[in-house]
ROLUMFI-303880 format. One record per residue: residue in three letters; z, x, y of N, C-alpha, C in turn. Coordinates in pm, whole numbers, plus 32768, in hexadecimal, padded with zeros to 4 digits. Layout:
AlaZXYZXYZXY...
//
This chain:
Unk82FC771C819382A8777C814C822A779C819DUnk81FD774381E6816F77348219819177A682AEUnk81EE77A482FB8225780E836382247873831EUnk8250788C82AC826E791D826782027994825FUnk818678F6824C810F7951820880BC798C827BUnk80D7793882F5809F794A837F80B9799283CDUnk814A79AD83B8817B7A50840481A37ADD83D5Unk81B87AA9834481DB7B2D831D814A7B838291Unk813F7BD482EE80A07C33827C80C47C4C8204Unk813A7C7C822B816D7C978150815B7C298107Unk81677B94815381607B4180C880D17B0680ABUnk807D7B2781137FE87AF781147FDC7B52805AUnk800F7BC680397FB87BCF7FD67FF47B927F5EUnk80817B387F8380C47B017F2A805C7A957F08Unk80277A5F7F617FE179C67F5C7F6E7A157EF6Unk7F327A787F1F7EAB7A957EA87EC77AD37E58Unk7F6C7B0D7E247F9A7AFD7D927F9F7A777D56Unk7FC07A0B7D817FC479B87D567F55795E7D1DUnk7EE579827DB07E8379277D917E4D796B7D29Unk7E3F7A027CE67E0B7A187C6F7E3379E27C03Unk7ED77A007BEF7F2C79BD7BB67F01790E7B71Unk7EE778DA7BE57ED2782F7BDF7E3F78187B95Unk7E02784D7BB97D60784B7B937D4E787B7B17Unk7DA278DE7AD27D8479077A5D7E1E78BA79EAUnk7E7378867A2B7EC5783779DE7EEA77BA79D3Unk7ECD77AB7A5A7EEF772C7A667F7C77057AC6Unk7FB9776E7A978051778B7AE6805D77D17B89Unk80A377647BCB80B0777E7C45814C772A7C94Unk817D77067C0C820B76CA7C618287768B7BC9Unk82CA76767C32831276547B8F838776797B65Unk83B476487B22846176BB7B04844D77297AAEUnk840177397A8D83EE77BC7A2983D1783D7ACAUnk837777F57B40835378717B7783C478807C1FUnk843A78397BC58499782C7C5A851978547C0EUnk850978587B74855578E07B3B852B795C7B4DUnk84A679737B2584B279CB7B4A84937A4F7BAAUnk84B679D97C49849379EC7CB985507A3C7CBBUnk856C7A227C6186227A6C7CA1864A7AD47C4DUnk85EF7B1D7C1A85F17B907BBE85CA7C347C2CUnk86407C857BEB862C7CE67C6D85CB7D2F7C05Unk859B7DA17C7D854A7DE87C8885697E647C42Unk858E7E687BB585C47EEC7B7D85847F397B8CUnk85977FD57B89855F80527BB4855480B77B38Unk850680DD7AE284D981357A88849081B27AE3Unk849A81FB7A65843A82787AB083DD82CC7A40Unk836B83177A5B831A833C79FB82C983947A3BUnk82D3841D7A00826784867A1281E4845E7A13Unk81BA848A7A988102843C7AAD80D084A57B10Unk806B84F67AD8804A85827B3180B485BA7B8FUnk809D85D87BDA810286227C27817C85F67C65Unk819685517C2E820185097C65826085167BCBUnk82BC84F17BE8831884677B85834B83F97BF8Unk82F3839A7BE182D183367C21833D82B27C07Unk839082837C6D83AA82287C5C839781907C67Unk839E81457C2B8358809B7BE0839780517BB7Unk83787FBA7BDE83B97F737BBA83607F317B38Unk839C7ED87AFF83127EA97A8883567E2D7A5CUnk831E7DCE7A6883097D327A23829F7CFC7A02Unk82EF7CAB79A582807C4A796182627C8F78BFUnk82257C60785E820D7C8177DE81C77D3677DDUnk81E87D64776C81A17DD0777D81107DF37757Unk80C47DA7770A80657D7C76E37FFD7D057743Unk80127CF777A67FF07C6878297F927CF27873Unk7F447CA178907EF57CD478DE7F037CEA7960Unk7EFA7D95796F7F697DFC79EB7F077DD97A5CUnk7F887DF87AD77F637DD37B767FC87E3A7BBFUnk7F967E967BF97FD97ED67C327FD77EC87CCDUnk80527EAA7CF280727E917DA480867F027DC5Unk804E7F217E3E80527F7C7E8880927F7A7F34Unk80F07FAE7F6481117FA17FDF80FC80068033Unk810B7FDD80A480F6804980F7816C806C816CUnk813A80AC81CD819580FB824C81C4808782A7Unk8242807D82D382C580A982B482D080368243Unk8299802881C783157FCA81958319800D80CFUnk833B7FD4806E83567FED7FF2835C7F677F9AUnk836F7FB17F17835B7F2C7EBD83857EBE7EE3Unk83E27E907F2A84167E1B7F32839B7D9E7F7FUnk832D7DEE7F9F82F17D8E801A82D37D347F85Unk82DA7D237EEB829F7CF07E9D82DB7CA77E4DUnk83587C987E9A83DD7C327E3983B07BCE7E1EUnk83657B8F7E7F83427B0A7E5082E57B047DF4Unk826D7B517E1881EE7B2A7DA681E97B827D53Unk82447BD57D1382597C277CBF82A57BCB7C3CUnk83097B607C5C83357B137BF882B17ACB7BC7Unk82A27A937BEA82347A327C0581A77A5E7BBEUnk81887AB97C0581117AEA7B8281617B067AD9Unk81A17B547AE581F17B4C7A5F82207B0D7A2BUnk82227A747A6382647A0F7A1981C779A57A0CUnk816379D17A3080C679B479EE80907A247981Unk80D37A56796380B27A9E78F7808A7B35791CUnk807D7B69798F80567BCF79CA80D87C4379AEUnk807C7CAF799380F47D3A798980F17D9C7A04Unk81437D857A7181357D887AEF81967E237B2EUnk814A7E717B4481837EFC7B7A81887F0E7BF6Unk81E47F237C2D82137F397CA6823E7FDF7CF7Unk81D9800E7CF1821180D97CFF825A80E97D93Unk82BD81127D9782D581747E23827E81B47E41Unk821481C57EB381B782317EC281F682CB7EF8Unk81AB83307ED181F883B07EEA824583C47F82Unk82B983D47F8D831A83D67FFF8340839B8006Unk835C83437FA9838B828F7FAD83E682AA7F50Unk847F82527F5184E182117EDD84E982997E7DUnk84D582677E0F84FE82FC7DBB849183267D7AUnk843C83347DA283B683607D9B83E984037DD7Unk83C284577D5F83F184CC7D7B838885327D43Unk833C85B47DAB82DD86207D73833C867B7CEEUnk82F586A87C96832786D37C1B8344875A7C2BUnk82FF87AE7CC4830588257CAC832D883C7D6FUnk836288997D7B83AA88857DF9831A89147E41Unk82CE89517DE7823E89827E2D81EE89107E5CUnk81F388A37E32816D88517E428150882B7EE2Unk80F288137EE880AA88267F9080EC87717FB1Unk813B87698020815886C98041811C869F809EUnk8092864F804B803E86438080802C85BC807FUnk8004857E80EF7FD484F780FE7F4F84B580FBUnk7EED84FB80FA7E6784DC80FF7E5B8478809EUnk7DE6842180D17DC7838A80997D7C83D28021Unk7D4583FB7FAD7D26841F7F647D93846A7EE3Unk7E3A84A97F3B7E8784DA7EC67EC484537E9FUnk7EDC83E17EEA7F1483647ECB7E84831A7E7FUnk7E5883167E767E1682F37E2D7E0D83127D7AUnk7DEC83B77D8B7E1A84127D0F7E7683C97CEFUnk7EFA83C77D3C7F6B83927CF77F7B83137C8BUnk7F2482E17CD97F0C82617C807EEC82497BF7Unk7E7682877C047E4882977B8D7EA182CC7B19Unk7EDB834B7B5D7F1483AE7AF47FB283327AD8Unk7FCD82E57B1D802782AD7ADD8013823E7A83Unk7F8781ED7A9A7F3E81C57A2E7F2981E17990Unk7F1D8267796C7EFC829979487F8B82CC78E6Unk7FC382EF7949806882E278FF80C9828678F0Unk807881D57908809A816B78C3804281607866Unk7FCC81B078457F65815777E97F3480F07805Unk7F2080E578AF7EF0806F78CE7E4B80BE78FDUnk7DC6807B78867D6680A778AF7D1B80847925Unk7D1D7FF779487D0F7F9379CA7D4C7F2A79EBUnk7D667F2B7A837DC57EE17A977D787E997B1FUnk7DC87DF87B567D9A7DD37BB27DF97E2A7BF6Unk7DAC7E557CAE7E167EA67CFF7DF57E3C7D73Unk7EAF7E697DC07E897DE47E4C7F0A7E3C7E77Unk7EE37E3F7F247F2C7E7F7F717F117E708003Unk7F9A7E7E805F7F6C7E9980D87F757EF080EBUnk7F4C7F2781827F5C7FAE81DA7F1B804D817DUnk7F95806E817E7F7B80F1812A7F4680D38076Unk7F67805880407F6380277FD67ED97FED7FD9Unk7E9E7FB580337E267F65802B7DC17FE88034Unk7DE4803B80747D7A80AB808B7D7181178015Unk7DED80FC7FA27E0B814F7F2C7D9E81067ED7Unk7DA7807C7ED97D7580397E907CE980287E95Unk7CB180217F0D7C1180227F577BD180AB7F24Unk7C2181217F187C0A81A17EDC7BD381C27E40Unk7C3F81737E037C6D817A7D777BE280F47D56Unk7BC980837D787B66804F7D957AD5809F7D9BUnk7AA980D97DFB7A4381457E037A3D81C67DB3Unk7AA582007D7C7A7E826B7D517A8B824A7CB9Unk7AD4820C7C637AE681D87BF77AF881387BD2Unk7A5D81137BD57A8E80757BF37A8680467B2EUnk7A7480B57AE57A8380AD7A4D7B2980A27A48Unk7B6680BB7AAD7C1980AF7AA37C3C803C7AE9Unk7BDE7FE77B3F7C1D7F6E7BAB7BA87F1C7B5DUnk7C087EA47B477BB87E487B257BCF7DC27B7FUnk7C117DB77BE27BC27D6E7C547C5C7DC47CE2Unk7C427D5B7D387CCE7DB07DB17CC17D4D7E3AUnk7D2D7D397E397D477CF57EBE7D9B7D727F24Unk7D377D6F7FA77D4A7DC47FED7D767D62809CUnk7E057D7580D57E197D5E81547DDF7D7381C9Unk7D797D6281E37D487D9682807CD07DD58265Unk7CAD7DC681C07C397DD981B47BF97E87817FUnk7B807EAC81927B6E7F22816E7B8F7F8C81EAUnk7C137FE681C37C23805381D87C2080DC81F6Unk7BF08101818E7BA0818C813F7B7981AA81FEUnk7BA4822882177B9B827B824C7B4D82E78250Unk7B42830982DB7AC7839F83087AF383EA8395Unk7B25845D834C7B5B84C983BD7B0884C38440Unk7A7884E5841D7A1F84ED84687A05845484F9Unk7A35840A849D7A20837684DF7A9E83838557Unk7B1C8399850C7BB1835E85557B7A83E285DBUnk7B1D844985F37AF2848F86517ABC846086BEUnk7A9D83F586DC7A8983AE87217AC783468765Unk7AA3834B87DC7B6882E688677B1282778860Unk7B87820E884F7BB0817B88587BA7815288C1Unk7B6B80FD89057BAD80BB89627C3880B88983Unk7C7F80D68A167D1180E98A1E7D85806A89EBUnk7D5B7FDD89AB7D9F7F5F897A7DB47FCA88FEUnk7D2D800388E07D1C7FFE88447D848091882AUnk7D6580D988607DB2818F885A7E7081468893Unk7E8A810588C97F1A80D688D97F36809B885CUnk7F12807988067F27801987B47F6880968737Unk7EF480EB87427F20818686B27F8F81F3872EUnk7FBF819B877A8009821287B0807582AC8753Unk80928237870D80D78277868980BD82F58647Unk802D82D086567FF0833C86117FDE83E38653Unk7FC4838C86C67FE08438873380608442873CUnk80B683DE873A8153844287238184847286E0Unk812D84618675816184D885F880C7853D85EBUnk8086852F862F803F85AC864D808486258699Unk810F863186C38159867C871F81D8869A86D0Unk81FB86F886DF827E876C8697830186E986C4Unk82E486C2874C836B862D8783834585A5873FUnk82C785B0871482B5851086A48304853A8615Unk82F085B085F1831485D5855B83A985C58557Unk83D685F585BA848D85EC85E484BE85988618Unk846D85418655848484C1865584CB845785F6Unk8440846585A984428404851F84AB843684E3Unk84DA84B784C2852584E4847D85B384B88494Unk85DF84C98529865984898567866083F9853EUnk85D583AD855B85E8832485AB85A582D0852AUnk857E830E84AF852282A68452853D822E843FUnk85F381E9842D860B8174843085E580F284D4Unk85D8813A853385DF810A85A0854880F185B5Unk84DF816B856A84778153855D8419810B851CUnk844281028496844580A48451844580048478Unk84AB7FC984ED84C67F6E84DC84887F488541Unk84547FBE85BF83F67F89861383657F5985EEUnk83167FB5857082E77F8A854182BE7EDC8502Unk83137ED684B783227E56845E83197DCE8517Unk83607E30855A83577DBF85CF82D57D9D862CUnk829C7DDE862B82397E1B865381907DCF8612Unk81A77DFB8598815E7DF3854281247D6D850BUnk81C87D2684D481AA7C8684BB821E7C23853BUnk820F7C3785BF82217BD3864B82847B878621Unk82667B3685B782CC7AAF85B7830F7AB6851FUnk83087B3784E283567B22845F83EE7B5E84A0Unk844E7AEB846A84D07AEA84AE85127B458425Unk84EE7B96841685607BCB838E85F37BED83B5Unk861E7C0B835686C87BFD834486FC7C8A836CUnk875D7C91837287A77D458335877B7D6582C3Unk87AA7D20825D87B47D3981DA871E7D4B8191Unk86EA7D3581BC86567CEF81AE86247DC781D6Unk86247DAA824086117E4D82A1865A7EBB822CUnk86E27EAB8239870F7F0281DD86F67F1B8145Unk86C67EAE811D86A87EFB806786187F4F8073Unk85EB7F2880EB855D7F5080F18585800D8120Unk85AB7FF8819585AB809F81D9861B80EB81BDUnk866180EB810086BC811E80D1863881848086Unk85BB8161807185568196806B851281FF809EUnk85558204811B84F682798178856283008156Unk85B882DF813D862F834F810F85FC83B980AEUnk857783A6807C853983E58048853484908070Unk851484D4803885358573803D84D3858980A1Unk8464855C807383ED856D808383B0852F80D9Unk83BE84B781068394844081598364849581A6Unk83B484B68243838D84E382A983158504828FUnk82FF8595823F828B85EB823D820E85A2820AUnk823B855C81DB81B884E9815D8196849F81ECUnk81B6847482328198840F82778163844E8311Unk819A84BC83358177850683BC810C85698377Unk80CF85B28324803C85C982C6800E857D82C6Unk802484F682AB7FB8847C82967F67847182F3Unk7FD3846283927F84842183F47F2C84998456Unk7F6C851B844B7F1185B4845F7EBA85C28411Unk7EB885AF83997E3485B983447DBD85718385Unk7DD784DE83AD7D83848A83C97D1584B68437Unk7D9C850A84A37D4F854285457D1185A884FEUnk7D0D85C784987CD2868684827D3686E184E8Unk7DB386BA84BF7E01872484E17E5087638471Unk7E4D8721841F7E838782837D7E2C87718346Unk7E1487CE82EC7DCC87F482727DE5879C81F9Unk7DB9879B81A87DD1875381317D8C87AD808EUnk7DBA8790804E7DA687C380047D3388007FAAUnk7CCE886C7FA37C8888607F827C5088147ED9Unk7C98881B7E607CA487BB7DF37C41871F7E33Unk7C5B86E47E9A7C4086737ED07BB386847EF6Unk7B9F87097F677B0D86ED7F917ABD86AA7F6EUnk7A5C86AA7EE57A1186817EAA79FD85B67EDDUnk7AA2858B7EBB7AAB85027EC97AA684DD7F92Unk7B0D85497FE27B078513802B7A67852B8087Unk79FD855E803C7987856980537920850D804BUnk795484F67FE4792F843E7F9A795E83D88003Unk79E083BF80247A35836A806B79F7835E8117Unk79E983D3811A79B583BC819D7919838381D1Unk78D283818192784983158148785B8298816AUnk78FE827F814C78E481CE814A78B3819C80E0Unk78DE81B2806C789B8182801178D380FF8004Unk785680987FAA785680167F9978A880097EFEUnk79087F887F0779787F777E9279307EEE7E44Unk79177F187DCE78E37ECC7D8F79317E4A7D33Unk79AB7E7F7CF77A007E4F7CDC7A197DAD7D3EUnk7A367D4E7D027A457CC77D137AD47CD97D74Unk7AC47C8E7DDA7B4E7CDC7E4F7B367C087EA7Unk7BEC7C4F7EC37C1F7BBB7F267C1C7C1E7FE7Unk7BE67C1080177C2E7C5A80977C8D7C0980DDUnk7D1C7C3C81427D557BB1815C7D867BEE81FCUnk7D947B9282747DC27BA582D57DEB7B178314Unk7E5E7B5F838B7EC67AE883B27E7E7AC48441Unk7ED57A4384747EB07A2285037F0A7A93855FUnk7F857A9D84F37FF57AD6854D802D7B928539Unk7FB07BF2852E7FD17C3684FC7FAF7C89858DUnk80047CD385A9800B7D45861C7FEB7DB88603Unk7FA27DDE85817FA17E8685447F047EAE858EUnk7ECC7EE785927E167F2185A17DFA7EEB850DUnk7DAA7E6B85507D277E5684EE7CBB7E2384EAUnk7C6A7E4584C47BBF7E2784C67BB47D7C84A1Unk7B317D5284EC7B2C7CC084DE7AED7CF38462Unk7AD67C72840E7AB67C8883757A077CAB834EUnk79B77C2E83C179197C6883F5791A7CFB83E1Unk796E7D6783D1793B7DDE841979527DFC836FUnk797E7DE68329798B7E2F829379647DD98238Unk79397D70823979307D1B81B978A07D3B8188Unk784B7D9B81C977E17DCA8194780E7E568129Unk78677E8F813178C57EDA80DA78E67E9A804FUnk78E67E19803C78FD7DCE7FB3789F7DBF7F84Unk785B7DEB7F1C77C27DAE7EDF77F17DA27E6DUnk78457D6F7E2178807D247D97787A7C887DB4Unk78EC7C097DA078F97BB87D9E79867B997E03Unk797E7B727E7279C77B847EF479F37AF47F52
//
């Protein structure tokens, strides 16, 4: 277990599901939470602003909600483990496909497929909202930690605390305008290859192959399976993926536009604003992705941290 937690990033936020889990129940092992560590991941779906969003959901319906959030390249599954597990502490635990993801599907085939860190965010909420969940703890990596760091800052009357992977996120067009050191600009190569008409067709050809360079890439010594790979990037099959995900990373350069509806927030967002909300931040020894030592953001937390 102790290798698991050391190489692979998806389960670092398993450990601070848990440790909420443990601290507020008491429960952290046991046969009750190794039943229901073997319960799949059923898939519902529910109109939530401009999605019908697909979700998984455990645990009581009345338990106090936690919504996991994942990010690029992976899908609900990074949460098999601590998804039983909070729900078998009493937690009512939501798991969304984010838009371009699994069966997470736009409602209207006009809508702009857009990736900007601010419509994933929206999303959130609005699916909140169409659980009747008024606040919830949020915890996520990658694209999920930065949904959550968002949803955190702009409505922290909806987050009532959040464990975030790699720390604070939240993004600024204006900032990513500025060159890296060449370690540091090799590292987002990615990102300029889908800044190019041959990155977009790339991904499009090659998303499984890409995908898996990723995951390799990313967490060094997590040895995953086939099977493991495959329930995950049956996900990217998404209609939508490509475009959700090649917008995302052009938005970032200020090479796509984004939506004006957003301005207002991503005006806000780019500020840097401070998250008040009570937050875990978490990072590995063994993680290969671009990320900030923690010194550089933990002045970003002014709650209980």
């Amino acid at each position: 277990m102790h290798d698991a937690i050391e190489v692979d990033r998806r389960r670092f936020l398993g450990m601070a599901g848990m440790a909420i889990a443990g601290a507020r129940t008491g429960v952290t092992s046991g046969r009750g939470v190794q039943a229901a560590m073997t319960r799949t991941l059923e898939v519902k779906q529910v109109d939530a602003g401009v999605l019908n969003v697909g979700y998984a959901e455990l645990g009581p319906p009345r338990g106090r909600a936690v919504l996991l959030l994942h990010g690029w390249p992976y899908d609900i599954h990074s949460f098999e483990d601590v998804a039983p597990r909070l729900a078998s502490a009493g937690y009512r635990v939501i798991v969304p496909y984010l838009r371009g993801y699994g069966t997470t599907r736009f409602l209207s085939g006009e809508t702009v497929r857009n990736g900007q860190q601010a419509a994933l965010a929206v999303d959130v909420v609005a699916l909140m909202d169409a659980l009747a969940i008024d606040k919830a703890i949020l915890a996520g990596f990658d694209w999920g930690a930065r949904t959550a760091n968002i949803v955190g800052a702009l409505w922290p009357e909806r987050c009532k605390a959040m464990v975030s992977v790699s720390g604070y996120l939240i993004g600024s067009r204006d900032a990513n305008k500025a060159p890296l050191p060449p370690a540091a600009e090799l590292a987002w190569w990615y990102q300029y290859y889908f800044a190019t008409e041959r990155g977009r067709e790339g991904y499009e050809k090659f998303r499984g192959e890409f995908a898996r360079l990723i995951w390799q890439t990313a967490s060094p010594k997590w040895r995953f399976d086939a099977a493991t790979f495959d329930r995950s990037a049956a996900a990217f099959d998404n209609p939508d993926h490509v475009a959700i995900v090649i917008h995302n990373y052009r938005w970032r350069l200020g090479l796509a536009d984004g939506e004006a509806e957003y301005d207002d927030f991503e005006k806000h967002l780019a500020s840097g604003p401070v998250i008040a909300v009570p937050a875990i931040t978490l990072e590995g020894d063994a993680n290969g992705a671009p990320h900030a030592d923690p010194s550089c953001y933990a002045n970003r937390f002014s709650g209980r941290y």
